[in-house]
MARNUDO-208345 format. One record per residue (C-alpha): residue number from 1; residue in three letters; x, y, z. Coordinates in steps of 0.05 Angstrom, whole numbers, plus 5000, padded with zeros to 4 digits. Example, Ala and Ser with C-alpha at 12.3 -4.5 7.8 and 13.67 -1.06 7.14 Angstrom:
REM residues 2
REC  dopa  roti     u     v     w
REC     1   ALA  5246  4910  5156
REC     2   SER  5273  4979  5143
REM end
This chain:
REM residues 266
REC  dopa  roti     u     v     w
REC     1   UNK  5000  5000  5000
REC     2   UNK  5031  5065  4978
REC     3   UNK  5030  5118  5035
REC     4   UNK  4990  5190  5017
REC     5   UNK  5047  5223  5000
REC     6   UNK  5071  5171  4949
REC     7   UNK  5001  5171  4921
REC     8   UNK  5007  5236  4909
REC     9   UNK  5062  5226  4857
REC    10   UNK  5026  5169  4819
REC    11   UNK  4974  5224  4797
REC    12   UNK  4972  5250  4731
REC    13   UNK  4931  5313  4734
REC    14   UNK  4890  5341  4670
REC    15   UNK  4875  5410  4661
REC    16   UNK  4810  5427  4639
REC    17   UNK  4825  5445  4569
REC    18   UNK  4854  5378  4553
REC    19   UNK  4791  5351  4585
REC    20   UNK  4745  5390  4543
REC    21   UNK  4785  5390  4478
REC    22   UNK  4801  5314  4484
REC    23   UNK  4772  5265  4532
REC    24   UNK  4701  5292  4547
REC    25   UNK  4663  5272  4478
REC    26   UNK  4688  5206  4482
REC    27   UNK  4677  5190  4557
REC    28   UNK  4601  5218  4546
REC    29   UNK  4594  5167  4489
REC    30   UNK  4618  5110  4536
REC    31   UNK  4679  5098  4494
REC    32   UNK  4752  5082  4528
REC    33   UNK  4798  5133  4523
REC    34   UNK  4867  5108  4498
REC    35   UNK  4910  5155  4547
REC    36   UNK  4868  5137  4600
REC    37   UNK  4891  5059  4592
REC    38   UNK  4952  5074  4580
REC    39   UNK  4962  5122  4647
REC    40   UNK  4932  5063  4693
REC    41   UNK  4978  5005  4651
REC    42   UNK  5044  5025  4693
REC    43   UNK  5059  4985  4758
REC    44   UNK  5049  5017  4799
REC    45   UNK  4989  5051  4759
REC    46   UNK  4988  5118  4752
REC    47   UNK  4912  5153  4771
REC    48   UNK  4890  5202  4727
REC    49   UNK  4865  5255  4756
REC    50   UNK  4826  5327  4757
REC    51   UNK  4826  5384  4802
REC    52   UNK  4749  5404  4821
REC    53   UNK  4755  5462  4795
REC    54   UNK  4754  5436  4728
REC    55   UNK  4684  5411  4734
REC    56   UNK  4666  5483  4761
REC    57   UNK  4686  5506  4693
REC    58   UNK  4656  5465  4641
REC    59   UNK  4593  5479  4675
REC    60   UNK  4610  5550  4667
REC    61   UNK  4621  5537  4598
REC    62   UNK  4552  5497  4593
REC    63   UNK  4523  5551  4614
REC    64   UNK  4555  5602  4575
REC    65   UNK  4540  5553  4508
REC    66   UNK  4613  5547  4480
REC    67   UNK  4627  5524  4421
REC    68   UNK  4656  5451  4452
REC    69   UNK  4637  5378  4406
REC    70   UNK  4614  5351  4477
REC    71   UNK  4561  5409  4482
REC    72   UNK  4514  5361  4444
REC    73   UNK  4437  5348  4450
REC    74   UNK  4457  5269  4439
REC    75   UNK  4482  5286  4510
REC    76   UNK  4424  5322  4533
REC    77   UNK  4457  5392  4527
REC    78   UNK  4389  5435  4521
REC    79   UNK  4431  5490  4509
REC    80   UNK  4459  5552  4542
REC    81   UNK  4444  5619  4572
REC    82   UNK  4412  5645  4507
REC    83   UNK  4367  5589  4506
REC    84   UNK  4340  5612  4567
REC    85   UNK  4334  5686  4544
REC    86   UNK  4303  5653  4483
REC    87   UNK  4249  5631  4532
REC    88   UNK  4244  5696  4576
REC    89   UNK  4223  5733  4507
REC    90   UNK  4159  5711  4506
REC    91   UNK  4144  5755  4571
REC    92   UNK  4141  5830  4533
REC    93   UNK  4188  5878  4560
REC    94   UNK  4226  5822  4610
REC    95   UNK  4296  5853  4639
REC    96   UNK  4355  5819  4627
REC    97   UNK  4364  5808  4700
REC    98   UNK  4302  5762  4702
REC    99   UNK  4351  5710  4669
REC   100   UNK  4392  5708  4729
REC   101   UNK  4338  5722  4777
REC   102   UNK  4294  5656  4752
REC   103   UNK  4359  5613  4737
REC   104   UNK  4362  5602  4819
REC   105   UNK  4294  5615  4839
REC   106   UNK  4264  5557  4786
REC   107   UNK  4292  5516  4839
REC   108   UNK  4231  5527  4877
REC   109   UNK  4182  5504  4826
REC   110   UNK  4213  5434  4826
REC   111   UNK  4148  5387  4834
REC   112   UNK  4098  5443  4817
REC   113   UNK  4034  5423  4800
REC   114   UNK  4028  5463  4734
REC   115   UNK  3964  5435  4709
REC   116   UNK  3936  5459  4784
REC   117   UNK  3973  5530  4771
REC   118   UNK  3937  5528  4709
REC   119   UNK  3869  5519  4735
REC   120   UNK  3885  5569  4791
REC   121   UNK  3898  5627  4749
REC   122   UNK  3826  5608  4704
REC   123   UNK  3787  5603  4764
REC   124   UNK  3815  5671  4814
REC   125   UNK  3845  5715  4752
REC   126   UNK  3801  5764  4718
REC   127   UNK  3788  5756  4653
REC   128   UNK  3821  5808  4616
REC   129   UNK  3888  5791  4656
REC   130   UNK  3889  5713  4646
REC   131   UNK  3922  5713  4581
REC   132   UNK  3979  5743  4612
REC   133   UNK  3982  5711  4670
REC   134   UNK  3984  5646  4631
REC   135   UNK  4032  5665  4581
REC   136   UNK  4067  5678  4650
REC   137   UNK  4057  5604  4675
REC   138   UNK  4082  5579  4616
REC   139   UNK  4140  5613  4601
REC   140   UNK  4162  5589  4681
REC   141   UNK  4150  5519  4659
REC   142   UNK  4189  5524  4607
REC   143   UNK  4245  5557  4629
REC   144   UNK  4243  5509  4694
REC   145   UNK  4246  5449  4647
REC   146   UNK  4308  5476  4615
REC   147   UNK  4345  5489  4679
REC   148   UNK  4325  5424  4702
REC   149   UNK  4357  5401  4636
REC   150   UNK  4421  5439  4641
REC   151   UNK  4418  5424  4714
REC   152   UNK  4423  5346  4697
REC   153   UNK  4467  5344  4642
REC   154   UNK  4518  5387  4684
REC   155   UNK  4509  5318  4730
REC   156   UNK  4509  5267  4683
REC   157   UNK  4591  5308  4663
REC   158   UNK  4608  5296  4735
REC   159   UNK  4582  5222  4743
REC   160   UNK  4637  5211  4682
REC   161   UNK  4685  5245  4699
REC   162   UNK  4678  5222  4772
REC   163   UNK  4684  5150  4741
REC   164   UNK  4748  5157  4703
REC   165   UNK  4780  5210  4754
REC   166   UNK  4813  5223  4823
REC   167   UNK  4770  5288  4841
REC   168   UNK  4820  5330  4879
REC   169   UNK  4791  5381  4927
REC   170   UNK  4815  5438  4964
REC   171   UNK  4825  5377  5025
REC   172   UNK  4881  5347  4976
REC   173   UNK  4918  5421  4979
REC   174   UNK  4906  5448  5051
REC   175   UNK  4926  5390  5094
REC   176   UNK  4987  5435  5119
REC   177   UNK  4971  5510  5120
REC   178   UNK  5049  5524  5142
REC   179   UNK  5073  5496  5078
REC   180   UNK  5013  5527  5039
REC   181   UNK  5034  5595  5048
REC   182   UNK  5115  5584  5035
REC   183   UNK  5089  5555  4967
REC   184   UNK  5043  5620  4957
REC   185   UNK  5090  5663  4984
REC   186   UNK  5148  5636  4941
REC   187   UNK  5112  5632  4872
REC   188   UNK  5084  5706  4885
REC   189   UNK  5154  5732  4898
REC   190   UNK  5200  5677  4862
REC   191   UNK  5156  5659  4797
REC   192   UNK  5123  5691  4735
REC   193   UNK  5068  5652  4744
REC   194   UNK  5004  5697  4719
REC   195   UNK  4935  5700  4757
REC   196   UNK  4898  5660  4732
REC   197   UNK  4939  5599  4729
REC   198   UNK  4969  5619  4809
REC   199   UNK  4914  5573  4840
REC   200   UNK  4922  5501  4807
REC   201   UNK  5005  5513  4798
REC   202   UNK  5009  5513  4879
REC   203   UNK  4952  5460  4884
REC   204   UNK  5015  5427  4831
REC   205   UNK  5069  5446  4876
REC   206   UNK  5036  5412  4942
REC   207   UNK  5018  5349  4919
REC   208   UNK  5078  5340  4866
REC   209   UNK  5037  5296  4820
REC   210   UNK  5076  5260  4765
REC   211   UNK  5057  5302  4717
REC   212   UNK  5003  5359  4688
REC   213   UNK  4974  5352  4625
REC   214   UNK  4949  5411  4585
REC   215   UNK  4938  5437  4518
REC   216   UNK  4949  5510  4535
REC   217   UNK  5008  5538  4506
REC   218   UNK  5021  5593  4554
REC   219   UNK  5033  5541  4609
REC   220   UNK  5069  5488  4572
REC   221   UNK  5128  5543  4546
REC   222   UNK  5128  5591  4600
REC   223   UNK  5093  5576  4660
REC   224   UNK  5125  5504  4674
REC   225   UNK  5188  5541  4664
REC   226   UNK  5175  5589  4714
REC   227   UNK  5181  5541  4777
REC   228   UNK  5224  5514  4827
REC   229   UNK  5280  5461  4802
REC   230   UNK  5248  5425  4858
REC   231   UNK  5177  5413  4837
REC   232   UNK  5188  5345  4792
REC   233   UNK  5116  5345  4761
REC   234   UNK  5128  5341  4675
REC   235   UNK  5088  5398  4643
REC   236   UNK  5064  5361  4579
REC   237   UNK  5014  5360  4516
REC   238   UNK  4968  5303  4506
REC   239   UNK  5004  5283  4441
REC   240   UNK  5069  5273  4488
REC   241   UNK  5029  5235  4541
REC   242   UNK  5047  5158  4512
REC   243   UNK  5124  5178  4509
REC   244   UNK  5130  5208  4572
REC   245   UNK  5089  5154  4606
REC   246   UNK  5142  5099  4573
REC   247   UNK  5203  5154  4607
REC   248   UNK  5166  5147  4664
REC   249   UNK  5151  5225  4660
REC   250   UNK  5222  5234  4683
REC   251   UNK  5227  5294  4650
REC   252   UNK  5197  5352  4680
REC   253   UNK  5188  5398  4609
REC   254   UNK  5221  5393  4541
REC   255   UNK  5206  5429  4474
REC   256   UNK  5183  5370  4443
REC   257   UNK  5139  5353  4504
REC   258   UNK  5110  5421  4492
REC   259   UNK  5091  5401  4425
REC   260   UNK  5085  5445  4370
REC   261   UNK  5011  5432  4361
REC   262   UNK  5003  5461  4425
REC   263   UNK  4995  5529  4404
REC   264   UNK  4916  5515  4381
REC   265   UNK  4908  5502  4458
REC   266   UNK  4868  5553  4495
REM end
């Protein structure tokens, strides 16, 4: 039995664009994903893995209705944000807020008798406000029905990805705050490490996975560049994965791990 520490280093973390870009469609489909085989072949097997935040993205991105293969109604995508201002046009003069306001608040009409809304608004209503009221009634069924969508696809992403990754959590990266804050405090002052990549780079540096695995260019040429000697985690594309697997990712970052095609990454 390996101790935490050593499980740690078996990891091989994906970033979320390699996820999206590469590994989602296929997992949604129920096919087997080459790389994945090939990371849990070794002995001792090395886990592939996904920081939470991740998943806290795509659904962003669900929501926002990129322009991702895996964003599919043979999924069960029922589309995005504008679907759901498609939906709130019906109601004349609706603000723009009302999409926000009724994304949350739908949550309360789960189990809602409609048919008994319905009959509600025919029998108290007066008659010349009824046809409002149930063009109303209808446009909150159906913008509850595709929230509920959205809401379940956005599951049915995590039960696959649960199923084919480690899900690292903020537990993985806090269990010693002393240490935390030398690794902040060192890649604030002692790497060019930009914002938005600051977060998941120290989650990198704590648990010192075997490697990270991401199609973004930025990260792959500069950022894994731009840390300790003494972090060994290889900073790799997933066309490199099978070679660096076979060199036992003993190479932290090369050029050709990089790989040229790379630069389409986001």
């Amino acid at each position: 039995m390996l101790d935490e520490t050593a499980q740690y280093s078996r990891l091989v973390v994906f970033d979320t664009n390699a996820i999206e870009g590469r590994y989602l469609e296929p997992l949604l489909r129920g096919e087997t994903c080459r790389d994945l085989a090939l990371v849990r072949a070794c002995d001792p097997p090395y886990v592939p893995a996904l920081y939470v935040k991740s998943f806290y993205e795509i659904c962003q991105h669900a929501k926002d209705g990129r322009s991702f293969r895996w964003l599919s109604h043979d999924f069960g995508y029922p589309g995005g944000k504008e679907r759901g201002r498609h939906i709130l046009e019906q109601i004349p003069d609706v603000a723009e807020e009302t999409l926000f306001w009724w994304f949350h608040l739908c949550e309360e009409w789960r189990g809602l008798d409609w048919h008994a809304e319905q009959s509600r608004i025919e029998t108290h209503v007066v008659e010349g406000e009824q046809e409002a009221a149930l063009r109303e009634l209808q446009v909150r069924r159906d913008f509850s029905q595709w929230k509920f969508a959205l809401t379940a696809f956005c599951e049915r992403v995590w039960d696959v990805l649960e199923a084919n990754f480690k899900m690292l959590t903020v537990h993985d990266t806090m269990r010693d705050a002393d240490r935390l804050f030398q690794v902040e405090r060192s890649l604030a002052l002692n790497s060019l490490v930009p914002n938005e990549d600051f977060e998941f780079v120290m989650a990198l540096q704590l648990l010192s996975p075997a490697a990270f695995v991401t199609m973004d260019a930025k990260l792959l040429t500069r950022t894994g560049l731009s840390l300790s000697l003494n972090v060994p985690t290889a900073f790799l594309h997933p066309d490199r994965l099978a070679d660096s697997i076979a060199e036992n990712f003993s190479t932290r970052w090369t050029r050709e791990q990089s790989c040229a095609r790379s630069k389409g990454g986001g």
